[in-house]
C-alpha positions as CSV (number, residue, x, y, z in Angstrom):
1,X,14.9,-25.5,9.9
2,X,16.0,-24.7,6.4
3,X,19.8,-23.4,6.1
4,X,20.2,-20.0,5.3
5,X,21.4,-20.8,1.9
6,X,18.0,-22.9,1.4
7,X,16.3,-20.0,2.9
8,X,17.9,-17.3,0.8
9,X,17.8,-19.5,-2.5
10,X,14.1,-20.1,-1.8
11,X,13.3,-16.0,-1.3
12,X,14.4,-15.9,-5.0
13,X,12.3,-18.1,-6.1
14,X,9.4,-17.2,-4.5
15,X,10.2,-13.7,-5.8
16,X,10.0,-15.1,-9.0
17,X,7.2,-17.2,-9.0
18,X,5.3,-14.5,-7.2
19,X,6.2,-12.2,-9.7
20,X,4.8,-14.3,-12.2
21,X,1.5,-15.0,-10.1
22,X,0.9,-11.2,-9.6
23,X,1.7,-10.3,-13.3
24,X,-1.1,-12.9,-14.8
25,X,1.9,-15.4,-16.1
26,X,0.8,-18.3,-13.8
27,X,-3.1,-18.0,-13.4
28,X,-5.7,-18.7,-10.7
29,X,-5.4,-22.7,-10.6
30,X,-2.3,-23.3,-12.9
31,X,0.0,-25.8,-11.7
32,X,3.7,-25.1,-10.7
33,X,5.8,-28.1,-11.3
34,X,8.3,-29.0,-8.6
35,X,11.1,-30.4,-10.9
36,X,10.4,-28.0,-13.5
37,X,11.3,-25.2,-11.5
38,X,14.1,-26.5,-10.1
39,X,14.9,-27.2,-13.6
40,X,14.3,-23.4,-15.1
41,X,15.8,-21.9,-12.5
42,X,19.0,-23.9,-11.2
43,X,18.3,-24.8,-8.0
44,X,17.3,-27.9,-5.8
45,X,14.1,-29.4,-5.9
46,X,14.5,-28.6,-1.4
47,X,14.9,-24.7,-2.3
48,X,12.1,-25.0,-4.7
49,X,9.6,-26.8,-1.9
50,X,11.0,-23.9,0.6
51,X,9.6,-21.5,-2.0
52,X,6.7,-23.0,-2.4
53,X,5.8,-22.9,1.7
54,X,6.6,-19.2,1.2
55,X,4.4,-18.6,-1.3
56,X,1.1,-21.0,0.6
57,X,1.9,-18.6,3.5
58,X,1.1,-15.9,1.7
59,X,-2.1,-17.3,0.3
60,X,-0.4,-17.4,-3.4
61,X,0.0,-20.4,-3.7
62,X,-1.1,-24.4,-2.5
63,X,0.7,-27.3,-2.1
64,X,0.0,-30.6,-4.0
65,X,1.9,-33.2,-2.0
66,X,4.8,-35.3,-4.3
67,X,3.7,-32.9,-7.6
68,X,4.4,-29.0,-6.2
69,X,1.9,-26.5,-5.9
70,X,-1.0,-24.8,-7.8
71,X,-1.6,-21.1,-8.0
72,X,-4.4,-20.2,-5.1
73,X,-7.7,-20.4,-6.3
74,X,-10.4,-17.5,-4.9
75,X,-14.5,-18.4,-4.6
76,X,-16.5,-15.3,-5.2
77,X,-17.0,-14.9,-1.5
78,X,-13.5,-14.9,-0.9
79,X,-13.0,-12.1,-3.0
80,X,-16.0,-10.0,-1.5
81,X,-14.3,-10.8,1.9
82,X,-11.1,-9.0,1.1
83,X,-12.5,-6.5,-0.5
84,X,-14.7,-5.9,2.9
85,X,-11.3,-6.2,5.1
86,X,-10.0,-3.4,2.5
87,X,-13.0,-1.3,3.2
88,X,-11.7,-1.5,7.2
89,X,-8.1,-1.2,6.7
90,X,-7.4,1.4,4.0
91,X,-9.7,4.3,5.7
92,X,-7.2,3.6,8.7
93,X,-4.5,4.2,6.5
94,X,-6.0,6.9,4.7
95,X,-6.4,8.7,8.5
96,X,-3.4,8.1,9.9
97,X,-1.6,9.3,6.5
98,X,-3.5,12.7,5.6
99,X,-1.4,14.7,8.1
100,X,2.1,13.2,6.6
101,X,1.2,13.4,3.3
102,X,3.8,15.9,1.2
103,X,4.1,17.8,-2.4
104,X,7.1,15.0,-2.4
105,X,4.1,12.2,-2.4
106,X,1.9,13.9,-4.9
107,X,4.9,14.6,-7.3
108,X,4.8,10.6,-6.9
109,X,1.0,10.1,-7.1
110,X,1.4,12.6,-10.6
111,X,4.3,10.6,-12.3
112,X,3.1,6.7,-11.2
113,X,-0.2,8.2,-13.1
114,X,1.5,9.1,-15.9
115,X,3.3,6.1,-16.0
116,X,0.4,4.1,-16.1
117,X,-1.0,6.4,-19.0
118,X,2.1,4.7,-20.8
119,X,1.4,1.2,-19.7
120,X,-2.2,1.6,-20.7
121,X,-1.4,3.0,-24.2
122,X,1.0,0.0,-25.2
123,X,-1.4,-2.2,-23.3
124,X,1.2,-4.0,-20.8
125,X,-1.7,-4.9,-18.5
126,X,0.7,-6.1,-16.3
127,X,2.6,-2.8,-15.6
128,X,-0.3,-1.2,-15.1
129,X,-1.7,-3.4,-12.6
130,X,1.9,-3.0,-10.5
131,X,1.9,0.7,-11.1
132,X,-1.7,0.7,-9.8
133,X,-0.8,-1.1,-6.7
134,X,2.6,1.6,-6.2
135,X,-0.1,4.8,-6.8
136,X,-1.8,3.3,-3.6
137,X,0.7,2.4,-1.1
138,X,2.7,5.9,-1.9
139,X,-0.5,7.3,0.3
140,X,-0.8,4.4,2.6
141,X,3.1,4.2,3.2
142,X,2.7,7.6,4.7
143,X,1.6,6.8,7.3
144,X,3.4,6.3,10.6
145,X,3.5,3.3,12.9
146,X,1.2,0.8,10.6
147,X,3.6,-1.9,10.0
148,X,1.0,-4.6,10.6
149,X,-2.1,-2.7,8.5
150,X,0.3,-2.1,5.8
151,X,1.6,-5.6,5.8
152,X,-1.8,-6.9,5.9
153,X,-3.1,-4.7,3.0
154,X,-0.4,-6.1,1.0
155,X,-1.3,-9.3,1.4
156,X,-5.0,-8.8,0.5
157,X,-4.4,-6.8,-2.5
158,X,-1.5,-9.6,-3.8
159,X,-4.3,-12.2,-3.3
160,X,-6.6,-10.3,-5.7
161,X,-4.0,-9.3,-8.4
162,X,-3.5,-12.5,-10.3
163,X,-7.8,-12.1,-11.3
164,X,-7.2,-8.3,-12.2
165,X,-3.9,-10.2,-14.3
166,X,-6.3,-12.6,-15.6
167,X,-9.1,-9.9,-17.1
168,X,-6.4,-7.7,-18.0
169,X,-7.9,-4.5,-19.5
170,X,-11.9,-6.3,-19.4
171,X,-11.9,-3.5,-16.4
172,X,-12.1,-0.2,-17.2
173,X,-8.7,1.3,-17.3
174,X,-9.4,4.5,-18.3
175,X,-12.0,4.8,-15.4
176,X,-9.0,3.6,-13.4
177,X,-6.7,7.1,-14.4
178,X,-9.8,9.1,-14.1
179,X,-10.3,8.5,-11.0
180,X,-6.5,8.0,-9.7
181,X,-6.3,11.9,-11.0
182,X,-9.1,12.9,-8.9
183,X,-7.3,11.2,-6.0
184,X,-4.6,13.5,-6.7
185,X,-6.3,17.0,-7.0
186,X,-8.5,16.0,-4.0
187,X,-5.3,15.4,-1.3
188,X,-3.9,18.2,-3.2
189,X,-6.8,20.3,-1.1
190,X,-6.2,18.1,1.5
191,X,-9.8,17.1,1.4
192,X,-9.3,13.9,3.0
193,X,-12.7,13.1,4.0
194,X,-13.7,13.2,-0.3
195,X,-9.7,11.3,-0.8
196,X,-11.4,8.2,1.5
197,X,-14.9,8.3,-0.2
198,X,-13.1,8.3,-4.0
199,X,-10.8,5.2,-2.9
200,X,-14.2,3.3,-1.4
201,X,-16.3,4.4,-4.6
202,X,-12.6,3.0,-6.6
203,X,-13.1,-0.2,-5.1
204,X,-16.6,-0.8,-5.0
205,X,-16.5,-0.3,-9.0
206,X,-13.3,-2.7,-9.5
207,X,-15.3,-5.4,-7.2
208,X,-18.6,-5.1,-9.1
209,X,-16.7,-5.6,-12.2
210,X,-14.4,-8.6,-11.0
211,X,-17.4,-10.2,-9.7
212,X,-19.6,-9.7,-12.8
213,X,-16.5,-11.0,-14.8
214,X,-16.1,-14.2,-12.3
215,X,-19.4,-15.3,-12.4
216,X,-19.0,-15.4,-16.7
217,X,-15.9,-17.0,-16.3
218,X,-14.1,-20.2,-14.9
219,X,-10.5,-19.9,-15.8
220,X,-9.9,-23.1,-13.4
221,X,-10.5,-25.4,-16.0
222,X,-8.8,-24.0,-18.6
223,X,-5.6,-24.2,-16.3
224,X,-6.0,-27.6,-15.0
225,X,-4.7,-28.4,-18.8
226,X,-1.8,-26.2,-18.9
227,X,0.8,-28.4,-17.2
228,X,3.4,-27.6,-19.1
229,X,5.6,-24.9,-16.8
230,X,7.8,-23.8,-19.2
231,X,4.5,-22.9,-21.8
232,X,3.0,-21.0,-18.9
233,X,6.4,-18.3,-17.8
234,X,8.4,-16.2,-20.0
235,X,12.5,-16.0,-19.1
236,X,13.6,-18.2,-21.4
237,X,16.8,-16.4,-21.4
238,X,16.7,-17.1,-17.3
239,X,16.7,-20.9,-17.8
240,X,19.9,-21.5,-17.5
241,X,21.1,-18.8,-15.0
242,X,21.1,-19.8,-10.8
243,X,18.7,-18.3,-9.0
244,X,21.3,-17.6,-6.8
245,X,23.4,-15.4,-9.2
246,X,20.4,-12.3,-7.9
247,X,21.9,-9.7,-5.9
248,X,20.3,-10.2,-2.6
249,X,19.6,-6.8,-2.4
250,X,18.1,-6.3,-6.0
251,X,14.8,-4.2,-5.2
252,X,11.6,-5.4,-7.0
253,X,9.1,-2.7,-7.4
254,X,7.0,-5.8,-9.0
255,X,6.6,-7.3,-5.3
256,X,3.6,-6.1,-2.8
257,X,5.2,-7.7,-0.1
258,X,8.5,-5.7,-0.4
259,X,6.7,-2.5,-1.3
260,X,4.5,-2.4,1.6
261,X,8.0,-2.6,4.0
262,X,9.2,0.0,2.4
């Protein structure tokens, strides 16, 4: 078993890497580069490999024995499955939440909308994308006693973030904030049955469009060339700075799997 040092080292990294996967940085196929890492970021190439096992358990990531890892790869029928496993999981949520649910979480609901208003103007894709992912879990957080449903929600929707990354605003956006608004008005009723049936009709539009933009598109091959890390992730300011420098503590709104423990 890994020290705790390794282990705590190796959380860093995964955050970053993950951070990068999830933000569109490192795409669907593109190779992560053992010694580079360890290079960028200060650390061993064992913490890296630590990371690396983090991020495969988490489906983010898989591992290329003696070379490091690639970013997880997703058929279309992968995609459709999650997206079924969502159409189970976040009614439960939904459910269990409606009765919890406060002005306090739709003061939230209103400003993360706004916010993404912002991010959609200036066109930081990848802000929106996270901001999109907070609007959501503010409602399912609500509700009580669903560590595992929340936990395994998380995992699904960081699975299918690095393709909404990789299309950036080729989705509709602007349908997006329409439709997060009616979310709001609708639990502002507390019409929870229509809340459930506009999330299902939300992700039943973002699925037809990621599928119609998949079957157009291969970005595999594209990344199988990029094997240069450092090309591939910003930071160059970070290069030279340990990974273990991070407050342990430093929150990361950027990370599914922290917000859904929240």
């Amino acid at each position: 078993m890994p020290s705790l040092a390794i282990r705590t080292a190796a959380e860093h990294v995964a955050d970053y890497l993950r951070d990068a996967i999830l933000g569109g940085r490192l795409q669907p196929g593109g190779r992560i580069r053992q010694a580079d890492v360890a290079a960028l970021l200060g650390v061993s190439q064992g913490v890296v490999r630590e990371a690396f096992r983090q991020l495969q358990s988490e489906g983010l990531a898989t591992l290329e024995p003696r070379k490091g890892a690639r970013v997880a790869v997703l058929t279309l029928a992968e995609i459709r499955e999650i997206y079924e496993l969502r159409d189970f999981l976040e009614p439960l949520l939904l459910s269990a939440a409606a009765p919890h649910v406060s002005d306090q979480h739709l003061d939230q609901l209103q400003d993360l909308t706004g916010r993404m208003r912002e991010a959609y103007a200036s066109r930081s894709s990848e802000r929106f994308i996270q901001l999109n992912f907070e609007f959501h879990f503010v409602l399912y957080r609500a509700a009580p006693g669903r560590t595992w449903a929340l936990r395994m929600l998380a995992t699904l929707i960081a699975a299918s973030m690095p393709y909404h990354a990789l299309f950036q605003f080729a989705v509709d956006w602007s349908q997006t904030l329409a439709e997060h608004q009616e979310i709001i008005e609708a639990c502002r009723r507390r019409e929870w049955p229509r809340v459930i049936e506009l999330h299902r009709v939300h992700r039943r539009r973002t699925l037809g469009r990621l599928q119609e933009l998949l079957s157009q598109s291969d970005p595999q091959p594209a990344c199988e060339e990029r094997d240069d890390a450092h090309a591939e992730w910003p930071g160059a300011a970070s290069r030279n700075r340990p990974v273990s420098s991070r407050p342990r503590d430093e929150p990361s709104e950027r990370t599914p799997n922290r917000a859904s423990r929240r």
